[in-house]
Backbone bond lengths (Angstrom), bond angles and torsions (degrees), N, CA, C in turn:
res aa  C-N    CA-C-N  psi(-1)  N-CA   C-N-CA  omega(-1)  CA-C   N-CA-C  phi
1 X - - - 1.454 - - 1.526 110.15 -
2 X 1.976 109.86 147.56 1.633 87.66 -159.01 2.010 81.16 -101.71
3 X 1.461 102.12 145.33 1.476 103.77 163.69 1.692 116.16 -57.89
4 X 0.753 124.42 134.97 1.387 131.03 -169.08 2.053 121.71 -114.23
5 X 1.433 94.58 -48.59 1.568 127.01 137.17 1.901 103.62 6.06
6 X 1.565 108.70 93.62 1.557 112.87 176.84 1.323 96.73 -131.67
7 X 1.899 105.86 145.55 1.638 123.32 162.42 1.213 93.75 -86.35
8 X 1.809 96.95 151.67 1.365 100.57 177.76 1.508 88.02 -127.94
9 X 1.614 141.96 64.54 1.029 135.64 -114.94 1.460 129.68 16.47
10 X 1.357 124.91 -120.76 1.539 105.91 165.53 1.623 146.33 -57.84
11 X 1.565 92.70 -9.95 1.425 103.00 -164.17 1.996 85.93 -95.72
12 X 1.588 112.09 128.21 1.544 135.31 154.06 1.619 106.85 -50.88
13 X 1.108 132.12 137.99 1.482 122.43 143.70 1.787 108.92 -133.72
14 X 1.195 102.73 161.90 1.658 97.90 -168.09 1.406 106.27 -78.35
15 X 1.318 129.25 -18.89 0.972 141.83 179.74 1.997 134.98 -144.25
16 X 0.984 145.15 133.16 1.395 139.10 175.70 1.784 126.74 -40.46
17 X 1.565 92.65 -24.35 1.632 96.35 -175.38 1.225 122.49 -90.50
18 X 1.414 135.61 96.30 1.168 141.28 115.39 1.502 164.09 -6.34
19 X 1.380 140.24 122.85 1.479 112.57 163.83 1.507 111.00 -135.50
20 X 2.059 97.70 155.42 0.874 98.92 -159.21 1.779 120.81 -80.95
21 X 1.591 91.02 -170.03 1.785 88.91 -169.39 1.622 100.06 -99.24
22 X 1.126 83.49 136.16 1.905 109.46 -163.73 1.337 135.09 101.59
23 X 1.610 99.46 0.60 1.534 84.58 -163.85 2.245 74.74 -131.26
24 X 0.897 129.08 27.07 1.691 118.64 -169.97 1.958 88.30 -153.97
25 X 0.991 134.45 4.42 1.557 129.13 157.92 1.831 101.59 65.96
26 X 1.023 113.02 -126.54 1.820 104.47 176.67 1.526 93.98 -120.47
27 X 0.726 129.75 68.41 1.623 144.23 -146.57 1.523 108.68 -17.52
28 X 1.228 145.42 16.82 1.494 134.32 179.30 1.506 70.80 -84.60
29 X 0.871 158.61 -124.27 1.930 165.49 -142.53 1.863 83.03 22.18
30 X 1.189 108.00 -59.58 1.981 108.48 -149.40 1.885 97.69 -98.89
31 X 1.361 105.99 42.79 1.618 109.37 173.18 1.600 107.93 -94.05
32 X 1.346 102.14 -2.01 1.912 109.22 -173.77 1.379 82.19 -89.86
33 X 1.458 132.99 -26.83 1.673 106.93 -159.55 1.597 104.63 -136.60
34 X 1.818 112.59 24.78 1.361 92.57 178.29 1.299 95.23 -175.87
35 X 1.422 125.48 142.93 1.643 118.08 -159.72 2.008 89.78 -96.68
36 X 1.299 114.23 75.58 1.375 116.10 172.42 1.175 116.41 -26.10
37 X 1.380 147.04 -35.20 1.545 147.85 157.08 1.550 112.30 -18.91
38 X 1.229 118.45 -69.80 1.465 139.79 -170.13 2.007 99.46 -53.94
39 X 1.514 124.27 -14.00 1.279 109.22 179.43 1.527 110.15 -98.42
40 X 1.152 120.94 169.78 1.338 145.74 -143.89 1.527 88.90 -67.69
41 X 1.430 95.79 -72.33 1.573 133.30 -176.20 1.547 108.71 -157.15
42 X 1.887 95.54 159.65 1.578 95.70 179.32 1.835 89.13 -131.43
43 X 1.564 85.60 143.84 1.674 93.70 168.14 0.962 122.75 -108.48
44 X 1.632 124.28 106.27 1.685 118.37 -163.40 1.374 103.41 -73.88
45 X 1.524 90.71 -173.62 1.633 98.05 -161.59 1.677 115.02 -79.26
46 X 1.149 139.56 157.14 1.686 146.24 -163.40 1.906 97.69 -57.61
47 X 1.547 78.81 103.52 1.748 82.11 150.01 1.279 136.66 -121.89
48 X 1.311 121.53 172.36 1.722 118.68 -156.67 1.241 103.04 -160.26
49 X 1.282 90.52 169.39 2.008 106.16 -158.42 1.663 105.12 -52.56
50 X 1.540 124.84 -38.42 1.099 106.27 -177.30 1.487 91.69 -147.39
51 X 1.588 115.33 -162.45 1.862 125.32 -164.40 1.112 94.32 -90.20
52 X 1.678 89.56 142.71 1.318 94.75 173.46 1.824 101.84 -147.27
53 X 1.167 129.20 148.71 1.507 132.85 -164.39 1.167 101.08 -102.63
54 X 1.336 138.22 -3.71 1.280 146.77 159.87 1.659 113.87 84.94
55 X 1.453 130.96 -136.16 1.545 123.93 -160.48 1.722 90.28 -118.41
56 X 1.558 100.16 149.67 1.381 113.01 174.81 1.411 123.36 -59.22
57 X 1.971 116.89 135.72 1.284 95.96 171.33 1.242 149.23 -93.60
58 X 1.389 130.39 172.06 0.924 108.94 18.74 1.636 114.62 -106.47
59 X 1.417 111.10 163.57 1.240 89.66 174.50 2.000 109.38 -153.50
60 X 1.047 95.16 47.89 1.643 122.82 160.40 1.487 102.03 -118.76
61 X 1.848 96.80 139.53 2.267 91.61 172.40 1.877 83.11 -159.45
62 X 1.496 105.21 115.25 1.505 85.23 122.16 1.056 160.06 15.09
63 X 1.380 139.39 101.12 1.610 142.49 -172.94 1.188 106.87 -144.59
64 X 1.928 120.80 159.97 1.229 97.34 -178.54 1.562 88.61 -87.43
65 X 1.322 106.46 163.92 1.709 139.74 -174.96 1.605 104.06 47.48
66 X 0.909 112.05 26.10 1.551 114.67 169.58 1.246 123.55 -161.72
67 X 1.755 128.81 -148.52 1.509 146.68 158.39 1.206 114.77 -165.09
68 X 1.823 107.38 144.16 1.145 127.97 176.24 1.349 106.06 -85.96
69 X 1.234 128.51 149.49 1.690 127.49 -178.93 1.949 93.36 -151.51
70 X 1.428 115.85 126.71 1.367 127.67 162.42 1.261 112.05 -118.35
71 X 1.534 121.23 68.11 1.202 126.85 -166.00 1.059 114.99 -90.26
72 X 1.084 129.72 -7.41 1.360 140.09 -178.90 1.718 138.09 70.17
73 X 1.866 115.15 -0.51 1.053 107.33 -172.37 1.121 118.98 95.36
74 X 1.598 140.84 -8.17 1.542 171.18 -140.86 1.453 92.21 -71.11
75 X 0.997 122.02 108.02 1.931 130.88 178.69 1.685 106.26 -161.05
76 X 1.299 87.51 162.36 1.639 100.41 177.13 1.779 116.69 -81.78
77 X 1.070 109.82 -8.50 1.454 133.32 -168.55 1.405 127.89 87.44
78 X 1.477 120.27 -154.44 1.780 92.22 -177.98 1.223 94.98 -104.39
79 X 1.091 117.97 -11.74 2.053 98.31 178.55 1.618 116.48 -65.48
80 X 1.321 106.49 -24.97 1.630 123.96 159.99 1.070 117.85 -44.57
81 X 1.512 97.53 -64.33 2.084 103.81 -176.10 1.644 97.40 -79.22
82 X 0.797 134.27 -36.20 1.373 105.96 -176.92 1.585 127.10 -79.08
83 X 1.431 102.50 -34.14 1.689 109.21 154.71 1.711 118.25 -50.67
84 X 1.514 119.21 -66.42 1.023 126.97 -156.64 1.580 120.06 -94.56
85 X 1.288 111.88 -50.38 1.322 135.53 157.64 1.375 145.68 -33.95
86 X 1.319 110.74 -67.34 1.527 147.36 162.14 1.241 90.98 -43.90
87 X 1.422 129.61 -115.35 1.713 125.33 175.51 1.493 111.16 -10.98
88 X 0.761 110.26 -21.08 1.768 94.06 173.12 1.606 112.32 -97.05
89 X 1.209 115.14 -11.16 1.616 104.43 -167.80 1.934 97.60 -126.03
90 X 1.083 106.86 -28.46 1.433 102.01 -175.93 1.193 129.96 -31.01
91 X 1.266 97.25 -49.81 1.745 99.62 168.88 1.712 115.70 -59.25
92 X 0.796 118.64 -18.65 1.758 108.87 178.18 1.609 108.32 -32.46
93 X 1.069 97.37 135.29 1.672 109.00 157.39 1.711 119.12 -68.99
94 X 0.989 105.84 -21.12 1.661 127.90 -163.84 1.897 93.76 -83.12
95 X 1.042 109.75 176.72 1.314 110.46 -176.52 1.919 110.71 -88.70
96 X 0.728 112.98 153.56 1.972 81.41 176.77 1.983 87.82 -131.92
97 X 1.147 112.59 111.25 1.610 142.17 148.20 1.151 119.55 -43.73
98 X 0.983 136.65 139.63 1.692 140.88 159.82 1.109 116.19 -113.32
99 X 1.727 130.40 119.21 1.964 116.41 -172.38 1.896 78.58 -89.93
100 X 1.560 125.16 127.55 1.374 117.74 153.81 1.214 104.29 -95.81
101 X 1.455 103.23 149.11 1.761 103.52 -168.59 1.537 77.91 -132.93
102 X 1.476 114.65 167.30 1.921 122.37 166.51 1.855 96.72 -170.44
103 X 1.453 104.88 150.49 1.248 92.92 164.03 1.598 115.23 -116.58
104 X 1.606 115.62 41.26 1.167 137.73 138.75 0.920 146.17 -119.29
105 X 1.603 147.78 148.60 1.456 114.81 166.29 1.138 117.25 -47.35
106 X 1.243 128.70 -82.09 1.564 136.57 159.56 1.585 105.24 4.63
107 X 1.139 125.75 -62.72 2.000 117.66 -168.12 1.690 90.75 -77.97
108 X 1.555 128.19 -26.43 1.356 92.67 -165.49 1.760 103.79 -78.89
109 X 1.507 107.26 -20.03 1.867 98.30 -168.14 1.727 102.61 -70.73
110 X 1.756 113.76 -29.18 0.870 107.82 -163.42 1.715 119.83 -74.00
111 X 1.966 102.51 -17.08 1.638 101.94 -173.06 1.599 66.54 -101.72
112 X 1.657 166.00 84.00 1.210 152.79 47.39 1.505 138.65 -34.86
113 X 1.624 90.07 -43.46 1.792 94.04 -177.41 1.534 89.90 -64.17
114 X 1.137 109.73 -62.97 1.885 113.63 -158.15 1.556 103.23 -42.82
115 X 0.995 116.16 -42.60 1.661 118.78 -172.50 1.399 111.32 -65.72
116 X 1.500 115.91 -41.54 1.404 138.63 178.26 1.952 102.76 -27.61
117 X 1.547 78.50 -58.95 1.907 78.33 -163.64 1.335 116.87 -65.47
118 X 1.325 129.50 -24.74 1.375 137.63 165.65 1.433 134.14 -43.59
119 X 1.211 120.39 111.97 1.711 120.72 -146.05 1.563 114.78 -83.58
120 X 1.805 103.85 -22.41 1.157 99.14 -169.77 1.601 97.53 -117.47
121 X 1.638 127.72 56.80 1.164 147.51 -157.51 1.252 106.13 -143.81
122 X 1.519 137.80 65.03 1.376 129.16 -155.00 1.433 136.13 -93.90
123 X 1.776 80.81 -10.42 1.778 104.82 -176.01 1.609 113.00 -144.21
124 X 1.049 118.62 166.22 1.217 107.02 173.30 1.511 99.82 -156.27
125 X 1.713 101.77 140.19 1.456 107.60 -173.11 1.279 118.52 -91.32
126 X 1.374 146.28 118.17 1.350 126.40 -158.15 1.670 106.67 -105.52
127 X 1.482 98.06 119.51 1.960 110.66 178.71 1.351 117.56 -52.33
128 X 1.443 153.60 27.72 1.237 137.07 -149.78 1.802 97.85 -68.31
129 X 1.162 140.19 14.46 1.143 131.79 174.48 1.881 104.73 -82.18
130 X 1.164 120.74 28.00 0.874 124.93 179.05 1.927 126.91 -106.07
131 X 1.496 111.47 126.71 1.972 108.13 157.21 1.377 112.74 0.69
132 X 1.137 136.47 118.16 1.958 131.54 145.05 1.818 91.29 -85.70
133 X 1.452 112.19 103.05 1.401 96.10 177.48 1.903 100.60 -87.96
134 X 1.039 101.52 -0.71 2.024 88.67 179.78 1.781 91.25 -88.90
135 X 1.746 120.88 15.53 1.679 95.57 -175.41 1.388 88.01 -136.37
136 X 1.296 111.53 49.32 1.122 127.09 177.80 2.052 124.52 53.08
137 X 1.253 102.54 9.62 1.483 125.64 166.23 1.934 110.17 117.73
138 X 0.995 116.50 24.27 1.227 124.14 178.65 1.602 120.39 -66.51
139 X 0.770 129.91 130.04 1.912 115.84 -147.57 1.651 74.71 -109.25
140 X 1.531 92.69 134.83 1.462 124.51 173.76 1.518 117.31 -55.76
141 X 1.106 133.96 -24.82 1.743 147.55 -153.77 1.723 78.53 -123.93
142 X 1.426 146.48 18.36 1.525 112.35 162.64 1.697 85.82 -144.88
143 X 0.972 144.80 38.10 1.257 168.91 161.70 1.296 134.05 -132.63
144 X 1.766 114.26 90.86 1.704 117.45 -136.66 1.874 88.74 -64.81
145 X 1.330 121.34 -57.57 1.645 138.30 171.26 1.174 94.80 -17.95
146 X 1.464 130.21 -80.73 1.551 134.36 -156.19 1.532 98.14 -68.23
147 X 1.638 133.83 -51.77 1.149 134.40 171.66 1.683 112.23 -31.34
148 X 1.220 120.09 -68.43 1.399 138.75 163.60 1.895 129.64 -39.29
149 X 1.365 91.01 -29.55 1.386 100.08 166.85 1.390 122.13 -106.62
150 X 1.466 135.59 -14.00 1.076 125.64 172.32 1.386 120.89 -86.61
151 X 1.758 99.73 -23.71 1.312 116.43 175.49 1.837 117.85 -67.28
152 X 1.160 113.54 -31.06 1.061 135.88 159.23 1.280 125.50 -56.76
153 X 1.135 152.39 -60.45 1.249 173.28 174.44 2.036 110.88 -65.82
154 X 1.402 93.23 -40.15 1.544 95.22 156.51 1.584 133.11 -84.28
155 X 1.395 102.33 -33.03 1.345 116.14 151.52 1.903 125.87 -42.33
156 X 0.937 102.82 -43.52 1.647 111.39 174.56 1.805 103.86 -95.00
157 X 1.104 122.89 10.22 1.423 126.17 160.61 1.532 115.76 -101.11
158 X 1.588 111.20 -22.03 1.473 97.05 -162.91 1.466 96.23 -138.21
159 X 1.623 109.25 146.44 1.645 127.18 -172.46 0.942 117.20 -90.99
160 X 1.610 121.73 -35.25 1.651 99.70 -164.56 2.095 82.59 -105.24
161 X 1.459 98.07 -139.02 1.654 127.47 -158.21 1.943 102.69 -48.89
162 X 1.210 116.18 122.77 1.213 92.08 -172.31 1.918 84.17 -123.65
163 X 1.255 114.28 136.12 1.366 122.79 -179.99 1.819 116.36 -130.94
164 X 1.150 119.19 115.02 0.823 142.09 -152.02 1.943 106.42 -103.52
165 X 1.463 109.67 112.74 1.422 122.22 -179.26 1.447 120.18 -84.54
166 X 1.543 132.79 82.48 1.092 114.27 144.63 1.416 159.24 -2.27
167 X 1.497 135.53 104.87 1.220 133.62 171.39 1.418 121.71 -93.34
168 X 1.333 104.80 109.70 1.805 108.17 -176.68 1.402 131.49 -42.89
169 X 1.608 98.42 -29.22 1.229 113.74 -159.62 1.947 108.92 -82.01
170 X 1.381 99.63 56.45 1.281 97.90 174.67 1.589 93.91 -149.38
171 X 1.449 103.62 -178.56 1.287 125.32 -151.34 1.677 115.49 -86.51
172 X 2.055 85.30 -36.31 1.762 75.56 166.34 1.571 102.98 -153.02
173 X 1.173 108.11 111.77 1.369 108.04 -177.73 1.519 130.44 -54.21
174 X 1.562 85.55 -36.22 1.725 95.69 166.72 1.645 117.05 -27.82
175 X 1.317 103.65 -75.00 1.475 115.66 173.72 1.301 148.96 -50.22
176 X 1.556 99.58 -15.87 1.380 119.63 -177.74 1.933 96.61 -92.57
177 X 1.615 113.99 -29.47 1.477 108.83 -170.41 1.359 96.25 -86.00
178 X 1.510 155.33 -10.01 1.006 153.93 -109.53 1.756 78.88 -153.94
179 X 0.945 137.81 -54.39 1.339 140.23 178.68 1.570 122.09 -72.55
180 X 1.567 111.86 -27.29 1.492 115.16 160.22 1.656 106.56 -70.73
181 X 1.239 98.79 -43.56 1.376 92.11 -146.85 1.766 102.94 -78.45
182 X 1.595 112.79 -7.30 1.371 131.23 152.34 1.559 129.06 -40.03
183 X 1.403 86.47 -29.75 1.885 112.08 -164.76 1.383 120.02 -93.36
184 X 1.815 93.64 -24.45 1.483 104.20 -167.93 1.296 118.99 112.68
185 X 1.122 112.74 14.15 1.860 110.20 164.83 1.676 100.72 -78.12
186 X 1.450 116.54 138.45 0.889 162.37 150.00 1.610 118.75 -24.51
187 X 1.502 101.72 -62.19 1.414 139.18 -173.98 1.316 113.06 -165.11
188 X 1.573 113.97 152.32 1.392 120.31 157.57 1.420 115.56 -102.84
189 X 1.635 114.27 166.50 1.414 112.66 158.16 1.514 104.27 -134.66
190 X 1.516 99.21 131.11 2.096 108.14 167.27 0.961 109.30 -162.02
191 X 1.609 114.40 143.01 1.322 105.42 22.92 1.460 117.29 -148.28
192 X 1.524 105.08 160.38 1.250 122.87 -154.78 1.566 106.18 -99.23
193 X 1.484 152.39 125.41 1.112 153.18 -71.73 1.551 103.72 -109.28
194 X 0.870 118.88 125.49 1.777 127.73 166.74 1.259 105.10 -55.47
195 X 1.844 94.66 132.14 1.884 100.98 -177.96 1.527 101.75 -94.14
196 X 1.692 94.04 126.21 1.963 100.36 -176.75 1.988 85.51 -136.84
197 X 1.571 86.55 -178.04 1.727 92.16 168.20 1.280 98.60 -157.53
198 X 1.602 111.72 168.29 1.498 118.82 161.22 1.250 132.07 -126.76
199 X 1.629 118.40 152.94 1.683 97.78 167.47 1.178 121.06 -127.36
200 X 1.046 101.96 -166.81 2.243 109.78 -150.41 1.948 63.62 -113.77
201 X 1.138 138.75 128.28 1.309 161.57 154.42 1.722 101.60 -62.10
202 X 1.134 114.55 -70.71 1.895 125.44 168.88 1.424 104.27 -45.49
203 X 1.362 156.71 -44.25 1.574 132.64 -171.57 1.666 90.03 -115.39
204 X 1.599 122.94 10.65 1.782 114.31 -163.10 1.065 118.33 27.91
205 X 1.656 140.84 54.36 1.462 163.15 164.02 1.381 108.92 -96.49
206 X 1.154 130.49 161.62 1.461 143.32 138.32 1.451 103.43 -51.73
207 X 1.232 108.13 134.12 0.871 137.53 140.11 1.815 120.82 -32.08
208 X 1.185 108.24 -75.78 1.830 127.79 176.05 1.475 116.23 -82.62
209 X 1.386 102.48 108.81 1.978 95.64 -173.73 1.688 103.34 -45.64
210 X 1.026 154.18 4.91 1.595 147.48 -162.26 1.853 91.99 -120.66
211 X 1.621 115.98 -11.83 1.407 91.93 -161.01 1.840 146.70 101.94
212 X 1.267 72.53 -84.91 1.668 75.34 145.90 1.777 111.10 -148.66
213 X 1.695 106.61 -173.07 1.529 98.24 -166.93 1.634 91.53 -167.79
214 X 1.380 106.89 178.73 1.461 109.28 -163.03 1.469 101.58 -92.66
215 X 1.461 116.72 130.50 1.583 118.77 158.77 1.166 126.40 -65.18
216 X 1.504 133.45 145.56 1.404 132.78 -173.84 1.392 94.27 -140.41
217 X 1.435 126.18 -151.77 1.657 138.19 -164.90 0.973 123.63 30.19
218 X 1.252 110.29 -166.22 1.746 125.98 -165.58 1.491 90.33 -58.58
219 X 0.739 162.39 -105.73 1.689 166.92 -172.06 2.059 100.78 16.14
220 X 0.969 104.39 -33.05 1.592 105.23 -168.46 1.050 108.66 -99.90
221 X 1.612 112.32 -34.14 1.995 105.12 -175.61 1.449 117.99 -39.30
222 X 1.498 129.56 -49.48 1.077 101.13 -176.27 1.711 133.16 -82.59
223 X 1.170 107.43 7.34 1.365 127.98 143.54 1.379 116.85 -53.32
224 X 1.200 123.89 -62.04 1.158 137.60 -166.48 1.378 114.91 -67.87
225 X 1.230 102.25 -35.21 1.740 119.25 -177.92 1.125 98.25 -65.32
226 X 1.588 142.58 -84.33 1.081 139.74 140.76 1.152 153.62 3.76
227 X 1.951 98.33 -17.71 1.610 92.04 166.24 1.797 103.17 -111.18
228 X 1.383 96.43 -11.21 1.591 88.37 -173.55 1.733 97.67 -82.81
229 X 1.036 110.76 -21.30 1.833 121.73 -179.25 2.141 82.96 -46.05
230 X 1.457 109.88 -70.73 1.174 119.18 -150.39 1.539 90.72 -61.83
231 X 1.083 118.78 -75.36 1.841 123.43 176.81 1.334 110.15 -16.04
232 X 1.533 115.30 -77.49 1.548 96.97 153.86 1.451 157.59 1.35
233 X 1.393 102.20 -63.32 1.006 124.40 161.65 1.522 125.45 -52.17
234 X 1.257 105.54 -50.20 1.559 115.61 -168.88 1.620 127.98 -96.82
235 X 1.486 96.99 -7.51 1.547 112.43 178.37 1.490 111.12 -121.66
236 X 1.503 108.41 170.36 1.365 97.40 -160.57 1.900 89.79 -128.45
237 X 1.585 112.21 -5.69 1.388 101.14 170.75 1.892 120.01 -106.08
238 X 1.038 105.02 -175.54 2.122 97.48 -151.09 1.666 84.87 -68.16
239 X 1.489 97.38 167.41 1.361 108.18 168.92 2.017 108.92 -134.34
240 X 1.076 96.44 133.86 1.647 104.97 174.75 1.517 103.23 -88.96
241 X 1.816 105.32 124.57 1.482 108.46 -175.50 1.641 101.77 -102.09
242 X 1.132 108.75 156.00 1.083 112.55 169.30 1.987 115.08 -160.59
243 X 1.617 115.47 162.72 1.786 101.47 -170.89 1.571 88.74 146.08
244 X 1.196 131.04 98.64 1.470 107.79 135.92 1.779 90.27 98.04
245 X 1.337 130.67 -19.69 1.241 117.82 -154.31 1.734 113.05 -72.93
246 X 1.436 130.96 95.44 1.148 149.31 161.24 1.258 118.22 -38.84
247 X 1.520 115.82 -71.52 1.490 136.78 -165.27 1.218 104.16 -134.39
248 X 1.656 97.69 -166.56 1.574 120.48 -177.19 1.412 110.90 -57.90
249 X 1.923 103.67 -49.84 1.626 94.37 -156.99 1.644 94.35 -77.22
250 X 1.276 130.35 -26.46 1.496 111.05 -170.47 1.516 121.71 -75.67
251 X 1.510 100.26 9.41 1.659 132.38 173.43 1.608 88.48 -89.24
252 X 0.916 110.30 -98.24 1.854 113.24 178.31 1.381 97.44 -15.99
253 X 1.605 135.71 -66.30 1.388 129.77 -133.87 2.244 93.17 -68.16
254 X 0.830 115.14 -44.35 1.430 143.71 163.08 1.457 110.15 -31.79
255 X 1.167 111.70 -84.64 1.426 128.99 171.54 1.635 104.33 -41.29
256 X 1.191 110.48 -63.13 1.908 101.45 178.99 1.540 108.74 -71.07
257 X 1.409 126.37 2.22 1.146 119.14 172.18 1.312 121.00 -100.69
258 X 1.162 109.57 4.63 1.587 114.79 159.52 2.117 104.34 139.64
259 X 1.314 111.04 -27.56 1.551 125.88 174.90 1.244 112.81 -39.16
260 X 1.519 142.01 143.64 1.423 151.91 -156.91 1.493 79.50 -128.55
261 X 1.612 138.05 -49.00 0.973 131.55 -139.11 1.859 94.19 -149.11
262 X 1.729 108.08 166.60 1.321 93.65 158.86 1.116 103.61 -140.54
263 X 1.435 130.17 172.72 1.405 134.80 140.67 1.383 139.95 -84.16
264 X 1.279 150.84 141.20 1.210 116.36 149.07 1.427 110.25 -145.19
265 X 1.500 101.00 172.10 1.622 110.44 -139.35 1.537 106.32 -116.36
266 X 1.390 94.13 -94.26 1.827 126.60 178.68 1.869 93.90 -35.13
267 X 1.220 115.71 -66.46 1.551 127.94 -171.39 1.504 106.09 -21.79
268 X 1.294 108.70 -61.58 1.336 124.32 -163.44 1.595 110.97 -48.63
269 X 1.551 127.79 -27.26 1.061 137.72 -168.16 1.001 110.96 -93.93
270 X 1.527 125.70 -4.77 1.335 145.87 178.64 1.656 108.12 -95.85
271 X 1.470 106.98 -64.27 1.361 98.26 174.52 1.549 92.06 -139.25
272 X 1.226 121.21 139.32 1.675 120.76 174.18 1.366 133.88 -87.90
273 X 1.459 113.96 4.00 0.716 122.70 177.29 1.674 121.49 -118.85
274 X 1.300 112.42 13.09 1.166 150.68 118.10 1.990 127.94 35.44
275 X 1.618 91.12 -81.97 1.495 108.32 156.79 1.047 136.22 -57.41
276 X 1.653 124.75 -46.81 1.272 132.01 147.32 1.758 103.92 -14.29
277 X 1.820 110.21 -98.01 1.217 118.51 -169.17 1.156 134.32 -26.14
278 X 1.422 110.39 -44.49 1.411 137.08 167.10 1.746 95.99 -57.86
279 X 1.017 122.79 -90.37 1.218 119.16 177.54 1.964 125.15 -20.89
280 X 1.539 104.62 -45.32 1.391 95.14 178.69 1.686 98.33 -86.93
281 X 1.310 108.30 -14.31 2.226 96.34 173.88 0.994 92.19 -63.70
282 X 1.060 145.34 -75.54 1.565 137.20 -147.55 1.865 115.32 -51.30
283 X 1.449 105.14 -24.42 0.945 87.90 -157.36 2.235 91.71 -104.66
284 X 1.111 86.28 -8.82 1.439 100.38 163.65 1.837 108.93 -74.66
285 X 0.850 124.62 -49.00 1.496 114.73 149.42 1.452 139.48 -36.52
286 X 1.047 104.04 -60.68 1.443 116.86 170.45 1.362 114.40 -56.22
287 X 1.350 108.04 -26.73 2.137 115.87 -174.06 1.913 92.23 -71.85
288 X 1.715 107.29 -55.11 1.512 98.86 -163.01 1.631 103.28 -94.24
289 X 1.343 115.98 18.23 1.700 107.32 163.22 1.697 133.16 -97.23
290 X 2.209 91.78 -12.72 0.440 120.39 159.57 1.923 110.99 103.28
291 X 1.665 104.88 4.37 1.314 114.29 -166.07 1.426 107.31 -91.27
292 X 1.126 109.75 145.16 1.588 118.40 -157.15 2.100 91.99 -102.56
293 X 1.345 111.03 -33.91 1.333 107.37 -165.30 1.562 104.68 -139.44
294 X 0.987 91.33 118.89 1.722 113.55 -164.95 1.530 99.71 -47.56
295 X 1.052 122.00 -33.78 1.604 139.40 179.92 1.333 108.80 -32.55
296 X 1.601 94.78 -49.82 1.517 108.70 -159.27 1.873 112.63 -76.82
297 X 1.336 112.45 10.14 1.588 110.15 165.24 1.213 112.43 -136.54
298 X 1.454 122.46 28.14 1.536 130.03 123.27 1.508 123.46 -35.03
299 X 0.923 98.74 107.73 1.889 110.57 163.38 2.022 91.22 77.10
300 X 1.130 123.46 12.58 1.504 110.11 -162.57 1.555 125.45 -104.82
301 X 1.791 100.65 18.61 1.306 107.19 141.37 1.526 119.89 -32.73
302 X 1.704 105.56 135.59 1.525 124.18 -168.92 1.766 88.98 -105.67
303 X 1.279 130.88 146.15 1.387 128.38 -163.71 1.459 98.70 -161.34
């Protein structure tokens, strides 16, 4: 039997497979098509200090080997999930994640404290791909300063696993994981969606009422591969990969690229039941590679 068994710094999970936040809802939604128990952990979808109805539509499109989505963050807020929500998922066997998103410091410590008290809440993923609207809209995850300070400030709000989300869309990722993990993240996770757009050629419009919107699917993995390759490199705590992940092997491709853990996202909308498979490839790998502990093809790209 292959050990399967990953740190995600402090937080245990029984397994590496994951899904990501936005694309798996608070995961009871996918109990018709998948015994959610059997995953690692699930990261529900981005919540924030208060409601929000999110970006005008439309703002999902089509791409080839992928999709753009300007969804905006669309939640009831956290007094929602923790009133309404929470009781519904707590019991999971699975890990249950929180993405907090804010477009202040101030809203992100504040949907932190609230989460804080929650027992079966062990980690929390922090959105910096988000607006600073007091810095005139400068997104926190491509601004190492703002990266460094929100990360900070949530850090002294929250006790247990604190995991920290990457934004690709900068110049050197190295520096941005090297600067969380300066602060006190735990772990990172990337990466979180490349800003592209499209157009309708026949009315010459956007495509996405916002313009542009974040890329996801197969189209990004090898982006993605590549930045956690580098992240890797430069940090010394686990990193959750995520980009493009289809199947098993683009789970493997991840994992030897430096990933403790993965996510995946886009897939799920394809088939939902999804994670599972991925989950038993991997471990169908490990039977004919001969690896007893999943551990052991961490970072173990041959170069």
């Amino acid at each position: 039997m292959v050990d399967l068994k990953v740190n995600i710094g402090k937080l245990m999970c029984k397994n590496p497979v994951s899904t990501a936040s936005g694309c798996f809802g608070y995961g009871h939604e996918y109990d018709d098509f998948l015994d959610v128990n059997r995953l690692g952990a699930v990261f529900v979808k981005g919540t924030t200090g208060s409601n929000r109805e999110g970006n005008p539509y439309p703002r999902m499109a089509e791409t080839p080997s992928g999709m753009l989505n300007s969804v905006g963050l669309q939640n009831k807020g956290v007094d929602y999930f923790v009133n309404e929500i929470y009781p519904q998922i707590k019991d999971y066997q699975s890990h249950i994640i929180v993405n907090v998103s804010g477009s202040t410091i101030e809203e992100y410590v504040e949907v932190t404290e609230k989460l804080n008290v929650l027992d079966k809440i062990p980690a929390i993923e922090l959105n910096i791909s988000c607006p600073n609207v007091k810095e005139g809209g400068m997104v926190f995850g491509t601004h190492c300063p703002s990266a460094i300070h929100v990360t900070r400030e949530v850090r002294k709000a929250w006790d247990k696993s604190l995991i920290v989300k990457l934004s690709p869309n900068v110049t050197s990722i190295s520096e941005f994981a090297k600067a969380v993990e300066g602060e006190g993240a735990d772990s990172i996770s990337l990466i979180n969606t490349l800003l592209g757009m499209a157009i309708d050629a026949r009315t010459r419009k956007p495509v996405l009422a916002t313009v542009t919107g974040g890329l996801s699917g197969p189209a990004i993995k090898p982006v993605a591969l590549r930045m956690v390759w580098q992240a890797y490199h430069a940090v010394k705590i686990p990193i959750i990969g995520m980009g493009g992940i289809m199947n098993a092997t683009d789970a493997i491709e991840f994992i030897l690229a430096g990933a403790t853990a993965i996510q995946i996202g886009t897939a799920n909308f394809i088939d939902p039941a999804v994670s599972i498979k991925v989950l038993e490839g991997i471990e169908k790998y490990c039977d004919e590679q001969g690896v007893t502990n999943v551990n052991e093809l961490v970072g173990a790209l041959e170069s």
